[in-house]
N, C-alpha and C positions, 0 to 999 in steps of 0.2 A: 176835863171834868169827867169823874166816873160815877154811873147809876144804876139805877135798877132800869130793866124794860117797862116800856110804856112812860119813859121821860119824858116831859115833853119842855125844850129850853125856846126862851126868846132872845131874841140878842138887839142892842141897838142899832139902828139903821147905820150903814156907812160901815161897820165893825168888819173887820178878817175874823175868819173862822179856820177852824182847820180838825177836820176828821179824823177819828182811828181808831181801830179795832185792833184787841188781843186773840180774836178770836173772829169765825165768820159771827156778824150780823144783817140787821134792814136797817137802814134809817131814810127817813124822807123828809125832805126837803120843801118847806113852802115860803112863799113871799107874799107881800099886799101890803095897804096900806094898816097902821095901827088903828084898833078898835078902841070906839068911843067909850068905851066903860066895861066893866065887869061881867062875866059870862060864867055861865054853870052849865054844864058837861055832866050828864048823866047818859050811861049804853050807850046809845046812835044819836043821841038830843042834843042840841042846844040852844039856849036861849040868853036872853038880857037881864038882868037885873036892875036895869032903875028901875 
C-alpha cells in the first residue's frame, strides 16, 4: 500500500504484514487489543465517541 505521511493502517489480528520503503522513512509499530468504538483524534487528543 502506498500513502501520504501521517497514515495511519489497522490491519486484522493474526494478518502478515510486510514493510517497505522507496525511500528513507519512520514508521511505528503498535499492538493491543481492539477498541470498543469509534475515537476522534484531534493535535495531541483523544477521545470516545458514544
Amino acid at each position: 500500500m502506498h500513502g501520504p505521511a501521517g497514515l495511519l493502517l489497522v490491519f486484522r489480528a493474526g494478518g502478515r504484514i510486510h514493510v517497505a520503503a522507496a525511500e528513507p522513512a519512520r514508521v511505528m509499530a503498535r499492538r493491543g487489543v481492539p477498541m470498543d468504538g469509534s475515537r476522534c483524534v484531534w493535535w495531541n487528543s483523544m477521545s470516545s465517541l458514544r
